[in-house]
FIKOLZA-1660 file (N, C-alpha, C; in steps of 0.1 Angstrom, whole numbers, plus 5000, padded with zeros to 4 digits):
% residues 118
   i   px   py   pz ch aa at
   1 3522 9327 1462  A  X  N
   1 3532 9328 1452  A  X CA
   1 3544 9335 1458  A  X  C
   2 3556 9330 1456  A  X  N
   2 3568 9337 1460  A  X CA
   2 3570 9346 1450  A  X  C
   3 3581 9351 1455  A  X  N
   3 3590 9361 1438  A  X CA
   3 3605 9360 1446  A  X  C
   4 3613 9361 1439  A  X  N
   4 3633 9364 1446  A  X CA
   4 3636 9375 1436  A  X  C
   5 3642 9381 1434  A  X  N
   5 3652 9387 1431  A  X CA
   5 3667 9391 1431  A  X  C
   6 3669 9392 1419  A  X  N
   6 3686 9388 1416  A  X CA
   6 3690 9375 1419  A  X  C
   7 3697 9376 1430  A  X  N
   7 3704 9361 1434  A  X CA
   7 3696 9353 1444  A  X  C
   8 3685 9360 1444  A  X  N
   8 3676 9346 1452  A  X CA
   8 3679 9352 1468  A  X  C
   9 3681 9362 1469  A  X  N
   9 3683 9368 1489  A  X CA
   9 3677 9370 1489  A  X  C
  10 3664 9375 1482  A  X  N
  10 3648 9383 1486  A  X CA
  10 3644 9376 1482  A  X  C
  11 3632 9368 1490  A  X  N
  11 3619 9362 1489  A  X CA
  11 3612 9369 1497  A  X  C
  12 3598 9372 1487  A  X  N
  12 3587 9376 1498  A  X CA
  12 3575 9371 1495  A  X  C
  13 3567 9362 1505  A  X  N
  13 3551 9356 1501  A  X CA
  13 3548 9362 1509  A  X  C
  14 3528 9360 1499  A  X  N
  14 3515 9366 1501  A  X CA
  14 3514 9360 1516  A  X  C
  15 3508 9369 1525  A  X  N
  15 3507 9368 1538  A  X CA
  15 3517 9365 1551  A  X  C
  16 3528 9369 1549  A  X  N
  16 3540 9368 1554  A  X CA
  16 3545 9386 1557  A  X  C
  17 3553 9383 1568  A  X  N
  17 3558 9398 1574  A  X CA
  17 3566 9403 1573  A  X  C
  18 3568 9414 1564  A  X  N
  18 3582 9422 1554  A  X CA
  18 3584 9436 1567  A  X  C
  19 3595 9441 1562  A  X  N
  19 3597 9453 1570  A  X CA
  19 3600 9462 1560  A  X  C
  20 3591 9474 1564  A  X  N
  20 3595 9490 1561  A  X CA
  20 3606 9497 1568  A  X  C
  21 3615 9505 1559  A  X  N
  21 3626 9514 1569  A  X CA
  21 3623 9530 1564  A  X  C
  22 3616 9537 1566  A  X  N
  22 3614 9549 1562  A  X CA
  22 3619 9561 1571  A  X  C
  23 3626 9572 1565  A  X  N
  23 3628 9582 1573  A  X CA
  23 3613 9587 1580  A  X  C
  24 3609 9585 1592  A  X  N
  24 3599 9596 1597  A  X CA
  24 3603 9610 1598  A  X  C
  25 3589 9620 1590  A  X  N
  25 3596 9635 1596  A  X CA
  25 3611 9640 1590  A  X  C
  26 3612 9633 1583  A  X  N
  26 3630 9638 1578  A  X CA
  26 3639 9639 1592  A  X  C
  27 3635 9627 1601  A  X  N
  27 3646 9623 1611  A  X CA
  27 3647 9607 1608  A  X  C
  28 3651 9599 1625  A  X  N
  28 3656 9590 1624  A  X CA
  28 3649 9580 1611  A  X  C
  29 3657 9571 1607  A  X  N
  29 3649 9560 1597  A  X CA
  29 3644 9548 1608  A  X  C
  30 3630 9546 1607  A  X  N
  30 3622 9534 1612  A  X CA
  30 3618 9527 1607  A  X  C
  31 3616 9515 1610  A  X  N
  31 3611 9505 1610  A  X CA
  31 3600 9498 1614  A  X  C
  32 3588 9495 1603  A  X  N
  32 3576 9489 1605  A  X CA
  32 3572 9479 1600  A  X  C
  33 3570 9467 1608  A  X  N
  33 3563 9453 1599  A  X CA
  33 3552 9456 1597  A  X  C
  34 3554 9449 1581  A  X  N
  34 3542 9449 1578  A  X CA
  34 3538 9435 1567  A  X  C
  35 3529 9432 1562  A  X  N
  35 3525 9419 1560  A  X CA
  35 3522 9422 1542  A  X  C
  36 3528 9413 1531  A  X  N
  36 3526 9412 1517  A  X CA
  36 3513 9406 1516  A  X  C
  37 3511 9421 1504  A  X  N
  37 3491 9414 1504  A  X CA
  37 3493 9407 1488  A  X  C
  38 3502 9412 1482  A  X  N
  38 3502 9407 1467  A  X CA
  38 3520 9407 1466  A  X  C
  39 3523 9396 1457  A  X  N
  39 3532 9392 1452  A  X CA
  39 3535 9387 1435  A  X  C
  40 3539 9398 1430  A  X  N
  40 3544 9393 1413  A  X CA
  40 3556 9397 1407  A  X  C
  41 3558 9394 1395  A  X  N
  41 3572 9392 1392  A  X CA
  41 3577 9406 1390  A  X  C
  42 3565 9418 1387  A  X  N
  42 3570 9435 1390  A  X CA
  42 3568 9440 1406  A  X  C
  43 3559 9437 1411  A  X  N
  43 3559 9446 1424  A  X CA
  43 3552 9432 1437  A  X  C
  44 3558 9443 1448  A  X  N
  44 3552 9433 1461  A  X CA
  44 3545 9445 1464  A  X  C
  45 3538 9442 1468  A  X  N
  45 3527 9451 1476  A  X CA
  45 3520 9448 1488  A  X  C
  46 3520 9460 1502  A  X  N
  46 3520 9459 1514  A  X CA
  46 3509 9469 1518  A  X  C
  47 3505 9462 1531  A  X  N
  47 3495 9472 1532  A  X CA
  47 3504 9479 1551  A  X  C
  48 3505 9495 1546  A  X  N
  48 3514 9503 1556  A  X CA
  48 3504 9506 1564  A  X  C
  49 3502 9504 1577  A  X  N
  49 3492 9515 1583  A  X CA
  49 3478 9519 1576  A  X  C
  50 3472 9510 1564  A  X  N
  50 3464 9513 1558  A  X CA
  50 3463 9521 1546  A  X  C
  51 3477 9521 1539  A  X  N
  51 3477 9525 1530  A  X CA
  51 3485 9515 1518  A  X  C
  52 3480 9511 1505  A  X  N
  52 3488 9501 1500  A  X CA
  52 3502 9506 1492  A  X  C
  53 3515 9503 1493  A  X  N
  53 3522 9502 1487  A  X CA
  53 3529 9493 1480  A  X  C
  54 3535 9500 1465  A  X  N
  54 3539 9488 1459  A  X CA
  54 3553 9491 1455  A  X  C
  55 3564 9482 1459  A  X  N
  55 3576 9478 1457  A  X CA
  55 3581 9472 1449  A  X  C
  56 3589 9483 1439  A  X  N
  56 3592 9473 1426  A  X CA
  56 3604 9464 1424  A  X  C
  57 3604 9458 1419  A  X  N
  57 3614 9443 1420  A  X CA
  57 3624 9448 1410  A  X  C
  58 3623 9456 1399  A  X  N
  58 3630 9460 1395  A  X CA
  58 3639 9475 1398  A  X  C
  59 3633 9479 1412  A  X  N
  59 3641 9487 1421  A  X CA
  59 3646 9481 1428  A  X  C
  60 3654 9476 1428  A  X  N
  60 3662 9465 1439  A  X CA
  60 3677 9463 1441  A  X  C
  61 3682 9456 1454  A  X  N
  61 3696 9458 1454  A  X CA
  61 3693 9441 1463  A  X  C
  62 3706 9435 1463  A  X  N
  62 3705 9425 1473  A  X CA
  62 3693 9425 1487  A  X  C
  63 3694 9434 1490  A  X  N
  63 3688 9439 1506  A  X CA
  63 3677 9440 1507  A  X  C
  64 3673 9452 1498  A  X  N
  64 3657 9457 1498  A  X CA
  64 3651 9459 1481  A  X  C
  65 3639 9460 1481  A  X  N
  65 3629 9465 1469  A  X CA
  65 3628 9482 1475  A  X  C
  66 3626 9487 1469  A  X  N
  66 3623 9506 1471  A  X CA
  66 3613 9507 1462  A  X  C
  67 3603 9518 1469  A  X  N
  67 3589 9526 1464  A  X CA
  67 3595 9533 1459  A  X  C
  68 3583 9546 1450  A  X  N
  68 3585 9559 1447  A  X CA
  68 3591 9569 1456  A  X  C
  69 3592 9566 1468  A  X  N
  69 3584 9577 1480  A  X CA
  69 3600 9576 1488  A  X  C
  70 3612 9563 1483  A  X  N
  70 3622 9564 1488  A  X CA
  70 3621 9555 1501  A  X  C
  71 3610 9546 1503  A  X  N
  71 3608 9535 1512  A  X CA
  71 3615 9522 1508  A  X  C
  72 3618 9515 1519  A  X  N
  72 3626 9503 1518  A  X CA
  72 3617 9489 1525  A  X  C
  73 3616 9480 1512  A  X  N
  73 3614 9466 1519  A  X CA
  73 3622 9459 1520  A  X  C
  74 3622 9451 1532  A  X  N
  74 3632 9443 1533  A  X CA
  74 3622 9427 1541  A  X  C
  75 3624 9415 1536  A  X  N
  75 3623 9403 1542  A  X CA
  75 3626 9399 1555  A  X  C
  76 3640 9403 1557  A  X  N
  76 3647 9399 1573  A  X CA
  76 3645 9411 1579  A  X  C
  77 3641 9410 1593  A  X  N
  77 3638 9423 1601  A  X CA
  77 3653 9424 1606  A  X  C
  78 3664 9417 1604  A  X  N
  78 3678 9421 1606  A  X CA
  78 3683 9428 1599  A  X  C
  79 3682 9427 1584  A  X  N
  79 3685 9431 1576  A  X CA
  79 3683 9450 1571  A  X  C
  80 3669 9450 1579  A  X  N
  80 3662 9460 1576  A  X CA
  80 3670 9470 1591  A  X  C
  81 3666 9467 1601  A  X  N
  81 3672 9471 1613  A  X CA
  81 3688 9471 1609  A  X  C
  82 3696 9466 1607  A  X  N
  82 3710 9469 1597  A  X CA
  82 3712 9482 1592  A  X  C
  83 3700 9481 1583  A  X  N
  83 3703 9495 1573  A  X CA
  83 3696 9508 1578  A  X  C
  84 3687 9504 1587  A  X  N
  84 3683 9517 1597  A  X CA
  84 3693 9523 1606  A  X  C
  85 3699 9518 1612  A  X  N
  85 3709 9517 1618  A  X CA
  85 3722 9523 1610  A  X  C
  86 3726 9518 1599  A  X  N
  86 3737 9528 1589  A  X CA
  86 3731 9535 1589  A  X  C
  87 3716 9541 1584  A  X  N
  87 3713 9554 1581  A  X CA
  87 3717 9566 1589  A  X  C
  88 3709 9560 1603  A  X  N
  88 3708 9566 1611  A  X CA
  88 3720 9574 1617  A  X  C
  89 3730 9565 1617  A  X  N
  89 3746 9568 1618  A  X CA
  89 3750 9572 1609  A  X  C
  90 3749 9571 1599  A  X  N
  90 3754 9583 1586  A  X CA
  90 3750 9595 1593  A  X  C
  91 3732 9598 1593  A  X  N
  91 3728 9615 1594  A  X CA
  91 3738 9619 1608  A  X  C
  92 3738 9613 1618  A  X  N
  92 3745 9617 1629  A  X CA
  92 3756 9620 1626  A  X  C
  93 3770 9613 1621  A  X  N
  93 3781 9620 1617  A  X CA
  93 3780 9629 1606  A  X  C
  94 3774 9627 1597  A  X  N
  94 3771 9643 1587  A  X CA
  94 3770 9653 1596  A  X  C
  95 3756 9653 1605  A  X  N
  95 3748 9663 1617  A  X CA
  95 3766 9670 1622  A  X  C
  96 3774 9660 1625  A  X  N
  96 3786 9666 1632  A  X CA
  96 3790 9670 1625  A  X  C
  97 3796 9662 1615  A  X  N
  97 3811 9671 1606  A  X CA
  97 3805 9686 1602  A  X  C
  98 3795 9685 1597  A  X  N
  98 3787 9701 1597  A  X CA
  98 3792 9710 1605  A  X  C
  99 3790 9707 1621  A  X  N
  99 3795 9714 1631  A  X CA
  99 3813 9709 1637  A  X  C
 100 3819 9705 1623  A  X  N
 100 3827 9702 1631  A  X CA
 100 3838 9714 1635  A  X  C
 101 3837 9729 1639  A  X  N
 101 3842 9739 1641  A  X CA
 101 3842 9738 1654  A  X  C
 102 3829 9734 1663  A  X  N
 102 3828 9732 1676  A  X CA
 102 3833 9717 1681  A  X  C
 103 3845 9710 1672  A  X  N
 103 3850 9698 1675  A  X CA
 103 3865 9702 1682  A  X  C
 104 3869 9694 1694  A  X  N
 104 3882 9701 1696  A  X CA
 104 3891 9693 1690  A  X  C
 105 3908 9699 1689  A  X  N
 105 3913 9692 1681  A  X CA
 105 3915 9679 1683  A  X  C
 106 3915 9674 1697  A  X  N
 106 3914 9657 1701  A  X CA
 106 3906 9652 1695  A  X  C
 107 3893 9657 1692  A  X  N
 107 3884 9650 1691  A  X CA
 107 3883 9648 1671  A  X  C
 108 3892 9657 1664  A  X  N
 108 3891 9657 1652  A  X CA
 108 3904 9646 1651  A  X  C
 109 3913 9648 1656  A  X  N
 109 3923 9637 1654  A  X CA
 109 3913 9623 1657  A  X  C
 110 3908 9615 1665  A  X  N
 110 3901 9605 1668  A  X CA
 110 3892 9604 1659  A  X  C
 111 3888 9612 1653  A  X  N
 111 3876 9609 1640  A  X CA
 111 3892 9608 1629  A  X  C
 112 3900 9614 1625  A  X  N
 112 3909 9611 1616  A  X CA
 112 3914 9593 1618  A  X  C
 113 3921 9594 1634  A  X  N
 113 3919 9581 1635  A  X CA
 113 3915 9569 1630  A  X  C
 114 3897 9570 1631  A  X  N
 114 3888 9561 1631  A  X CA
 114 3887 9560 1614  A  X  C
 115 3888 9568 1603  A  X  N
 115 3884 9574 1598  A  X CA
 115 3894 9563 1586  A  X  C
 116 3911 9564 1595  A  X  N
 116 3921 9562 1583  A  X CA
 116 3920 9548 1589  A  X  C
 117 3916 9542 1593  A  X  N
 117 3921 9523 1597  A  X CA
 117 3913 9520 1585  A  X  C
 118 3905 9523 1576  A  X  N
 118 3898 9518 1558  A  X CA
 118 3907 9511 1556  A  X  C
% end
């Protein structure tokens, strides 16, 4: 059995390989395939490293389904690798601007820079 939601960009079937993007450790966000053991019109459910999770359909955005726990399914391992990857680069520039006292002023103009071409 399939399921889509919203506009039909998520499809995920029973026995087919979804990806997880989960912060490990409250660092980087990773990425793990894993395979849909159940498929219905409220949850998909995966089995993680031996533990089952279930992803609700009505937690959802174009991209991914999301768990309780703040995990992300996603169908395309591009998709998923995508949003790992913003994350990842989000914490990293937060990590800076934090410290941005120890930024010199070149280097704050070039983040102004980059910042104002929106």
């Amino acid at each position: 059995m399939n399921t889509s939601v919203k506009d039909k960009s998520l499809v995920f079937t029973k026995n087919e390989k979804a990806y997880v993007v989960y912060n490990k450790d409250f660092s980087s966000a990773v990425i793990v395939p894993v395979t849909a053991i159940s498929v219905s019109k409220k949850y998909v459910k995966v089995n993680f490293d031996g533990e089952i999770l279930n992803f609700s359909v009505e937690e959802s955005n174009s991209f991914f389904l999301t768990d309780k726990n703040d995990r992300h399914l996603f169908c395309s391992e591009q998709k998923a690798s995508e949003f790992a990857e913003r994350r990842n680069l989000r914490r990293w520039i937060c990590k800076h601007f934090f410290y941005c006292n120890s930024l010199s002023l070149e280097q704050l103009r070039k983040i102004k820079e980059i910042m104002s071409e929106k």
